[in-house]
N, C-alpha and C positions, 0 to 999 in steps of 0.2 A: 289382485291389483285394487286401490284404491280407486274409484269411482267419484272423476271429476266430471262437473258439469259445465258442458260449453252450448253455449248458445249461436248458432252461427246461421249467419245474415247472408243469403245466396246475393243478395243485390249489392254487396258489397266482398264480394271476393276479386275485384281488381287489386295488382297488388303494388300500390303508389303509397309513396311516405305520404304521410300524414300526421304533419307537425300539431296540429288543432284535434286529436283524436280525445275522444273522452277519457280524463284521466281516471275514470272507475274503470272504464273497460281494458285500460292498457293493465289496471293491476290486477284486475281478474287474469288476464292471458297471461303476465308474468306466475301469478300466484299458478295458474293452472300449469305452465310448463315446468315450476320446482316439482309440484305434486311428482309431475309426471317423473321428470328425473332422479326422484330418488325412492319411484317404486322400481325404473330401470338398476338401479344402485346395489337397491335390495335382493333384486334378482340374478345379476355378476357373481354376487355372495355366496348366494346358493345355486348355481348352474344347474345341478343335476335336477332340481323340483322345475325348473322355468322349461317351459315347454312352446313349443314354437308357437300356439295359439296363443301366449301371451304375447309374446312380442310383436306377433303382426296386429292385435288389438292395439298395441302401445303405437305403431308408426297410424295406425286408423285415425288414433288420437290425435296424434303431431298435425296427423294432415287436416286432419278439421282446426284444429288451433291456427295454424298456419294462414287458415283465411282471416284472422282477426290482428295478425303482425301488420304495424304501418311505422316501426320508427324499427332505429337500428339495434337498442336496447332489446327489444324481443325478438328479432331476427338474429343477434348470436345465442340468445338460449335456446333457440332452433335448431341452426347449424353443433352446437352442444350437444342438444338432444341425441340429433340425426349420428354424430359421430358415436356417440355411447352405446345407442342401437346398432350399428356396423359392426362394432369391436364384439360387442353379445354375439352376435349373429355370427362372425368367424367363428368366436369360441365354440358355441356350439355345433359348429359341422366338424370344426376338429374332434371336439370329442363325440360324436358320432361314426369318424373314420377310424380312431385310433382302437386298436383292436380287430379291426375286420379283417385284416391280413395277417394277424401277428403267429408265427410257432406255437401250438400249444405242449408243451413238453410231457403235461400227465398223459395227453391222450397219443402222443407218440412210444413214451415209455411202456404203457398199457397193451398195443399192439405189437411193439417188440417183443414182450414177453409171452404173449401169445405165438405168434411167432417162431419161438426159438423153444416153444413146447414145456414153461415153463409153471402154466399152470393146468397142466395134465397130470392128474394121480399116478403114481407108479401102478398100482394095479390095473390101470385100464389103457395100460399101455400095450402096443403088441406085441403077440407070442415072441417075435423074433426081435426084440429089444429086449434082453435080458441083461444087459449091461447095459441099462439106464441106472445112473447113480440117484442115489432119492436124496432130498433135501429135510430138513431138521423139520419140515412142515408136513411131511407125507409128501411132496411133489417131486415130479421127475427135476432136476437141476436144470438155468439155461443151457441148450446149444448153442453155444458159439460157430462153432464151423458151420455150422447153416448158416446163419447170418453172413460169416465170413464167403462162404460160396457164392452168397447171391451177393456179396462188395465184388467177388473175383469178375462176374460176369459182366461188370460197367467198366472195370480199370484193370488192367492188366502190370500196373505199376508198382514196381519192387515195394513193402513195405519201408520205411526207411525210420530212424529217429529222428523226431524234432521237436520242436516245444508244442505245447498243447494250450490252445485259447480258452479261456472263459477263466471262470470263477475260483478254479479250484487250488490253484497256488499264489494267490496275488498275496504281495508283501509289500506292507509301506515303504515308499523309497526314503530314506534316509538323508538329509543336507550333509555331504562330507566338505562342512568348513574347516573342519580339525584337519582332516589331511593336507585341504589344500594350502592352511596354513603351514603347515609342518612342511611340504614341499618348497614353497618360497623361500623359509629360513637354511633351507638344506639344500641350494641350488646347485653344490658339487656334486650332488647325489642324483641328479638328473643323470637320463642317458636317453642316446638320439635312435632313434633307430637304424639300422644297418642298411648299408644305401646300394641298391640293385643295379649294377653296370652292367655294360653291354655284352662283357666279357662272361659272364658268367650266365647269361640267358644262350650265348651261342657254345659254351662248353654243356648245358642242357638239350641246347639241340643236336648236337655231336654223339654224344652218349645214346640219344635217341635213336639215330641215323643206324650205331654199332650194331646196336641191337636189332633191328630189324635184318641190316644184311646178315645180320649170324642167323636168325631165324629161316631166311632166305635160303641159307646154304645148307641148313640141318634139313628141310625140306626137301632141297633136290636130289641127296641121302637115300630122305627117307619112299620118295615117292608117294602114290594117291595114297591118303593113309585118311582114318576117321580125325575127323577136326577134335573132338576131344582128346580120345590118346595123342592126341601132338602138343596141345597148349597145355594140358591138365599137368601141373605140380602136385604129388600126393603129400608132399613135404610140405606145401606153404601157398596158402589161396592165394597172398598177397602179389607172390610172382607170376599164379597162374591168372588173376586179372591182366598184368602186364603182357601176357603173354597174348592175351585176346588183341591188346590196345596194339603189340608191335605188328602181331596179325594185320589188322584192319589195314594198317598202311600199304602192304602188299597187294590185298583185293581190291584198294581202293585205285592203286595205280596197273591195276587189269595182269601183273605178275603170277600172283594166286589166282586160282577155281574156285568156287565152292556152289556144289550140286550134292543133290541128295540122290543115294545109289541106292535102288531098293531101300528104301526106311531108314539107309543109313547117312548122316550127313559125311562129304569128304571131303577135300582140299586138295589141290596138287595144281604144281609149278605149271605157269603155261606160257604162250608169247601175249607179250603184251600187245592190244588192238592200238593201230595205227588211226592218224585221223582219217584217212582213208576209211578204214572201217566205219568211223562212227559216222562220217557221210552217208555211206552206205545203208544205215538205219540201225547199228547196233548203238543200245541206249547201256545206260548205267542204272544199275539197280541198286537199292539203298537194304539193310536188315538190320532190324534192332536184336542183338543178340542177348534174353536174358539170362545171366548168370550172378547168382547169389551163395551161399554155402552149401545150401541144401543141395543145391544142382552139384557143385563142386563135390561133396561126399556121395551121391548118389551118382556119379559118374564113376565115381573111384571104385567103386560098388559093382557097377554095372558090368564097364569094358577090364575091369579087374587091372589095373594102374597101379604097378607096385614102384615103379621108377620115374623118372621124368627124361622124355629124349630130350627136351632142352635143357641144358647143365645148369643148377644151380645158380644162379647170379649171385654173388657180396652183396650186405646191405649197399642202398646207392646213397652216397654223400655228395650233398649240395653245398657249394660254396657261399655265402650272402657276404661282401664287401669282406673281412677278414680272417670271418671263424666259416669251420664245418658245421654240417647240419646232419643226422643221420637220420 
């Protein structure tokens, strides 16, 4: 900082206008408060050099000048001053904060790799990894399924598809004036969308209703039987989820059992609990049941499922206002 000189008169730090003030001294305190402003100016510029012991030297400054202010002229290059020093002063805690919390990605990636045993030599792996795959570098390759083990132990939630955030496939979006143009001029070529009546939400709950009683009755059939060999389709996953879904409505209305018998889970027809009963203290019990493909084929595997006790279903077609849906 520039190095202004102020002379300053303790017997005269009242701070009353003063229309008769020396007009050498009023232009010394103006000339002194530009100095000061535009070494504040200069250091805005360069944020990262200005350091906090300037800036409290510069309000030291203000404040000794401040005892030689007596009209209104030099009381707003004051109030000037004072706001330019604020505005510095956030800037610089901001950027003091920014970064203290932030993701570092290298040194995340860096222990991932560690981690997943990726920079371990193939030779100095253990006897009994001999199918570690080596990498173009001499290293053993990532493990993934480690990684993936230790995701399995926080979430127990089916992998699913969805889109994936960040950087990695962003595409500029596009202005479509051409189409919207071309739709205006081709207003026959509109079409509305198909309109959902009542009539067609209660033929979906109908179709529903079917299916569960028929599950109901193949049940009572078949007696306590494993809950897999009863819903499992070896023909078609798609009905064998269906089959979990018309399930659930039976246990949920207390029809169906489901207890596990020795290691095995089972199912069978019961009487359904009265409100009496649930006065009594019996509660309702909730189970998330997971079934994906792999479970689906390694069932089929397992209880050895070469048919389905539930018959086949037709695709189901949905009606929407005039057309089918399949």
């Amino acid at each position: 900082m520039a190095d202004i000189e102020i002379e300053y008169d303790a017997s005269r730090s009242d701070l009353v206008f003063d229309p008769d003030q020396d007009p050498e001294e009023k232009r010394a305190v103006r000339q002194n408060y530009r100095a000061l402003t535009r070494n504040i100016e200069e250091q805005q510029t360069n944020l990262n050099d200005c350091t906090a012991d300037d800036l409290l030297q510069a309000l030291h400054t203000a404040d000794n000048l401040f005892g030689k202010v007596k009209g209104p002229q030099e009381a707003t290059l004051d109030s000037h001053l004072l706001l330019m020093a604020s505005n510095m002063g956030a800037q610089k805690a901001r950027a003091m904060k920014s970064g203290s919390g932030a993701f570092d990605v290298d040194d995340f990636v860096s222990k991932l790799i560690t981690f997943m045993g990726g920079r371990k030599p193939v030779e100095d792996a253990a006897p009994d990894d001999s199918d570690i795959e080596q990498g173009d570098d001499g290293n053993a390759l990532l493990d993934w399924d480690r990684i993936g083990r230790k995701a399995l132990a926080k979430s127990r939630r089916v992998p699913a598809m969805s889109f994936m955030l960040g950087p990695l496939s962003i595409e500029q979006k596009k202005r479509t004036t051409a189409n919207r143009a071309k739709l205006e001029k081709n207003k026959n070529e509109e079409r509305k969308p198909q309109e959902l009546k009542e009539e067609d939400i209660s033929r979906s709950e109908n179709e529903t209703t079917k299916n569960v009683l028929k599950l109901e009755e193949i049940l009572e059939q078949e007696g306590k039987t494993n809950i897999f060999q009863f819903v499992v389709n070896p023909n078609d996953f798609a009905q064998s989820v269906e089959n979990i879904f018309y399930l659930s409505f039976l246990i949920r209305d207390g029809k169906v059992a489901f207890e596990v018998d020795k290691g095995e889970p089972m199912i069978y027809i019961c009487e359904q609990p009265s409100d009496q009963d649930y006065a009594g203290g019996l509660k309702k019990q909730q189970m998330v049941l997971e079934f994906d493909m792999d479970t689906w084929r390694r069932a089929i595997d397992v209880f050895n499922i070469r048919e389905s006790k539930i018959p086949q279903r037709p695709p189901a077609k949905t009606k929407l206002g005039d057309k089918w849906y399949g």
